[in-house]
N, C-alpha and C positions, 0 to 999 in steps of 0.2 A: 865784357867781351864785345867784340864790334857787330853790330848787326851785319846776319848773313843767311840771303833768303833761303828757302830750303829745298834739300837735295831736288824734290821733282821740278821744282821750278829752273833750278841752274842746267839738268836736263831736255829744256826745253830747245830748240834749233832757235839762231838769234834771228830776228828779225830781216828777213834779208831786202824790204822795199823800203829802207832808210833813209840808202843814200840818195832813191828818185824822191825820197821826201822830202829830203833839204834842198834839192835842187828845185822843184816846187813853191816851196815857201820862197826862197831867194830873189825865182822868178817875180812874185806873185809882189812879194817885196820893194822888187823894183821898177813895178809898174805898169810891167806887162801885160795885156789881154788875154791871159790863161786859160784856155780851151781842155775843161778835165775831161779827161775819158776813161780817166783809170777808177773810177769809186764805181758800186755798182750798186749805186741806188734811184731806184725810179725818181727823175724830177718832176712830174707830173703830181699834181694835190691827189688826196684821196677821193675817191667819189664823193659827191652831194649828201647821195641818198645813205650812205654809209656815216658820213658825218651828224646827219638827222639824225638816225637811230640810237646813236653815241650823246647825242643833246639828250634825248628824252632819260634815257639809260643813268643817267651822272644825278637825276632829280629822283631816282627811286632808290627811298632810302634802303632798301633791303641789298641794295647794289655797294652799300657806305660798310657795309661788315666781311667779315676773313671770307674768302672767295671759296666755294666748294676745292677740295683736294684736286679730286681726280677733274674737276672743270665744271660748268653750271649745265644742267644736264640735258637743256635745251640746243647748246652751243656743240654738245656732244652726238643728240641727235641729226643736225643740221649737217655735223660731217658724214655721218653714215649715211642723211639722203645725197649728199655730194660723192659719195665715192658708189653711192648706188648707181646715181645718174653718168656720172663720168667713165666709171669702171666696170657695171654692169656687179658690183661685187657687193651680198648681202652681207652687211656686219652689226655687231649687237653695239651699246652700248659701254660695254664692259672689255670692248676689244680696241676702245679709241679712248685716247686721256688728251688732256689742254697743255697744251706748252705755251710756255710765255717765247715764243717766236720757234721757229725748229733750232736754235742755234743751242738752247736750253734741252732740249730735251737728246741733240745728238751728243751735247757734252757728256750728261749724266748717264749716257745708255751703259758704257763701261761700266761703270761703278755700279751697275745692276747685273750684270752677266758677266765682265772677266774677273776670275783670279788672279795674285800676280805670277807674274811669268807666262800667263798664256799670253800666244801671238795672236796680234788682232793682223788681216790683214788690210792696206789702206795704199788705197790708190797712187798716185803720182804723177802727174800732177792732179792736186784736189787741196779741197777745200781745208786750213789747216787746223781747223777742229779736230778731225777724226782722228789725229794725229798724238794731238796736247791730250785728250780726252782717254786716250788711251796710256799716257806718260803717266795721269795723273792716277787711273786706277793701277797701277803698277803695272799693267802689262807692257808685250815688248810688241812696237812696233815693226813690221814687215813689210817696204814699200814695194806695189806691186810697180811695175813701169808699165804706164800708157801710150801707146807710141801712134804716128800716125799711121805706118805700115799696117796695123793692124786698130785703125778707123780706131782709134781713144780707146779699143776696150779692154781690157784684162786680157792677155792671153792664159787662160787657165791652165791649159796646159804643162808653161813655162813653169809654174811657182814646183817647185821641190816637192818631194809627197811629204819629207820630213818635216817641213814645213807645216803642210796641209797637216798632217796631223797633230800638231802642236795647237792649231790655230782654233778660237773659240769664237772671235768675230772676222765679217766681212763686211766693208764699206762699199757700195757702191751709190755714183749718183748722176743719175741721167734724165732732161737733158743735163750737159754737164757741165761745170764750172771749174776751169778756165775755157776747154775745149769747144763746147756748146755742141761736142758730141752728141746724138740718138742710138740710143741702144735698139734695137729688135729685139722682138719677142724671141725669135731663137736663142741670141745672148742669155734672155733671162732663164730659159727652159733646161743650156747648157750649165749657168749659173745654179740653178736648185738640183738638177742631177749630181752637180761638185759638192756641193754643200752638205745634199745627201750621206756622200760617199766616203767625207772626210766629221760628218756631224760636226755643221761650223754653220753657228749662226748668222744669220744675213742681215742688214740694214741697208736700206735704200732711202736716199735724201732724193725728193722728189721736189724738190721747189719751185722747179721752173717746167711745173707739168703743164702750167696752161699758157704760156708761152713758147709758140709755134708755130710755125710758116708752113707747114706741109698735115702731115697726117701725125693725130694728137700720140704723144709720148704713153708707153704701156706702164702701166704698175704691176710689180714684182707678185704682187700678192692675186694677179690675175691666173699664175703660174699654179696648173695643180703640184699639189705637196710644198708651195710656199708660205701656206696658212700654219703649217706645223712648224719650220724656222724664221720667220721673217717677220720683221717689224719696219716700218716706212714713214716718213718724214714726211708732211707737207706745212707748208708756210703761205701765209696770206699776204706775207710781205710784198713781195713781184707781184703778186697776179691783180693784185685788189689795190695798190702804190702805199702798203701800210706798213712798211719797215719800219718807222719808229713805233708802232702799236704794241709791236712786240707780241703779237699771235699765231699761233700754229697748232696743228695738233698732229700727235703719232697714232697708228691703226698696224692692228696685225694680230700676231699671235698672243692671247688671251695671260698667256705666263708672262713672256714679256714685257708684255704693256702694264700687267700688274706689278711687276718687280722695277719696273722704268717708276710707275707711282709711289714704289713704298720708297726709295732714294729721295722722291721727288719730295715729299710729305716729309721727312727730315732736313730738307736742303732750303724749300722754297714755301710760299702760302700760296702758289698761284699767282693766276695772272687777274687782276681789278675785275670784276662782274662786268661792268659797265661796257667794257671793251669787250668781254666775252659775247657779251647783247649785241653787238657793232660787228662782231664778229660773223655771227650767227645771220646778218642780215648780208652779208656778203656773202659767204655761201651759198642762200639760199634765193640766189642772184648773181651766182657766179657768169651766166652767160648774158648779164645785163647790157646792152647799147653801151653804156659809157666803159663797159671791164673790156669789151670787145675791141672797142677802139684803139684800145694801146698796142694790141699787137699789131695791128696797121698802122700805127706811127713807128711801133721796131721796126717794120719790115718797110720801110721808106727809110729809114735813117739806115740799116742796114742796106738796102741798094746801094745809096749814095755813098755810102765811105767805103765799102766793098769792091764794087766798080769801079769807084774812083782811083782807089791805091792800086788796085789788081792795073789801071789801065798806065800809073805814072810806072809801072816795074815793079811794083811791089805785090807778091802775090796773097790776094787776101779772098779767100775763098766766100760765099753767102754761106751763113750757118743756118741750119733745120730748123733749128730753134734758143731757148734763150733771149737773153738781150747783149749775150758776150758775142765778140768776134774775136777768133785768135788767127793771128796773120803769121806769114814767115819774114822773117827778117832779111835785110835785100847781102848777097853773097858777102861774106868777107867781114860780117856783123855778128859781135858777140850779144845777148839780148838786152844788157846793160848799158853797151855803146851805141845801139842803133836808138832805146830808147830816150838816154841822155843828148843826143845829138838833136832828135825829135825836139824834146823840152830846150833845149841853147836856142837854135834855129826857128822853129816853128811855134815856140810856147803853146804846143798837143802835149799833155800829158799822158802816156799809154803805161801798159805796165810790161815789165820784162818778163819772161815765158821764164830765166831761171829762176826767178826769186820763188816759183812753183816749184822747180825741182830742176836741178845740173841739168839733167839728158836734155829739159828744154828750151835751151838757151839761144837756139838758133828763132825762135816766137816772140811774142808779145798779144798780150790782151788788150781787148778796147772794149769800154762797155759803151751800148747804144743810148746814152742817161743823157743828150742835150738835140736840141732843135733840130729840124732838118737843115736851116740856114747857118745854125754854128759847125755843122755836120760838113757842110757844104766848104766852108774855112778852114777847116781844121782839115780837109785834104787837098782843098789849095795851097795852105801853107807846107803840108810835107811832100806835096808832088815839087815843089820849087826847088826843093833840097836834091842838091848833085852828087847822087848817090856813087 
């Protein structure tokens, strides 16, 4: 019989940034000066002193055998003085585990806390993990809509009670990705009283907590009664330029994070020691000169393409924080047309706000991941475009 992948996977929504894909490649194929904007990965090397740490780390053999479960235990205390110092919040050891990036540890959260058939609730636009992750544990997704009228956040209000009580998880993730939304501490406090009242677990992906132009991003678990439902994501990838490292770790509620490890401990061996040691030295120098500096090259590269588009017509707001910008697309623009026309014309690659979700099709994403000088190009070439 012909091979044929299986049900959860045919489930899955298709890919919908394909067709900027090939138009990309095409571009890029025929010779073009291709200005990406649309990946969101820090182009900047990783720190010096973090790459040291990782040399000495790879030469001890003790670092050469199966990596601890739950993460090496020094790497574990490192985040608890990190979320001491950051969050003002005292957590044990036993309430934070090692993720091989957050992107691992948001997949396998389902498979530790839903059943099938319960509703997970998940943003819209967001990041499309929370999404698959919940396909794959059998539950049913429920996309909340994030809209602008109501500043990117969940209107809680709006979700059905039938709903609410169905539902076993909740996604949220701020600052935010696509939006580059900031939540308030209000948002979270109205968040854990919902959460309460319908007994519905909460996750918050925090990854772009130290990436910030204004007043630093709150964590969920700052919130009294968020320690009893909520488990929270952080990633070293953005803030430390260590996305291919593939490190992070989750923190929160004690059951949680132990049912997040025992999935994990059948799924994965961890993530290499050696990197955990690499890890551990960037935490514990998260506020170091050179981690600082990047967010003053975001927020320079941010001025300039913000400014810049906002002043040819095109309104592209400064975002709080992040390295995303999400702009509006200029009248009479579907988010697929305005971004293909971008790539024909201006060889800027941005991404289209639907392929996030229909409602936002009138947007587009840019991530701030190239020079100030290619920054500076890349919105002379679309102010020239006669919209």
């Amino acid at each position: 019989m012909p091979f044929q992948k299986s049900a959860r996977l045919q489930s899955l929504p298709p890919y919908l940034f394909i067709e900027i894909d090939k138009k990309k490649r095409a571009k890029i194929a025929s010779g073009a000066d291709v200005i990406n904007l649309g990946v969101g990965d820090p182009d900047h090397p990783t720190p010096a002193f973090i790459i040291d740490k990782m040399a000495q780390a790879i030469y001890d053999p003790r670092n050469h055998r199966y990596p601890f479960d739950e993460g090496v235990p020094a790497f574990r205390d490192s985040a608890a003085a990190f979320m001491q110092k950051r969050f003002n919040l005292a957590l044990s050891t036993d309430q934070i585990i090692t993720t091989i990036g957050s992107k691992d540890g948001i997949a396998h959260l389902p498979l530790a806390v839903v059943n099938p058939d319960d509703i997970v609730l998940v943003p819209a636009p967001g990041y499309p993990v929370y999404n698959s992750s919940a396909i794959f544990a059998g539950g049913r997704p429920f996309q909340i809509e994030l809209t602008e009228a109501n500043g990117w956040l969940p209107d809680l209000d709006a979700i059905p009670a039938d709903v609410a009580r169905q539902a076993k998880l909740m996604w949220v993730n701020y600052p935010n990705n696509p939006t580059a939304a900031v939540a308030p501490r209000k948002f979270y406090e109205q968040l854990v009283a919902f959460a309460e009242k319908y007994d519905i677990l909460l996750a918050s992906d925090l990854a772009y907590s130290e990436t910030y132009f204004d007043e630093p991003p709150v964590s969920i678990l700052q919130i009294p009664g968020a320690m009893d439902r909520a488990i929270e994501f952080h990633s070293l990838s953005k803030t430390f330029n260590m996305t291919g490292w593939r490190i992070g770790f989750a923190a929160g509620n004690t059951a949680i994070v132990a049912a997040l490890a025992q999935v994990k401990a059948n799924s994965d061996s961890g993530q290499f020691n050696a990197i955990q040691w690499a890890g551990k030295e960037a935490l514990d120098h998260f506020d170091h000169p050179d981690v600082k500096a990047m967010t003053q090259t975001y927020r320079q590269r941010r001025d300039v393409f913000c400014d810049g588009l906002s002043a040819a017509g095109i309104p592209t707001p400064r975002p709080h924080a992040s390295f995303f910008v999400w702009g509006k697309c200029p009248p009479g623009y579907t988010s697929m047309n305005f971004v293909a026309r971008v790539l024909d014309e201006a060889a800027v690659v941005l991404v289209p706000g639907g392929g996030f979700s229909p409602h936002c099709d009138t947007y587009f994403r840019a991530a701030l991941t190239v020079e100030v000088d290619r920054m500076k190009q890349a919105v002379d070439r679309i102010a020239k475009i006669k919209w």
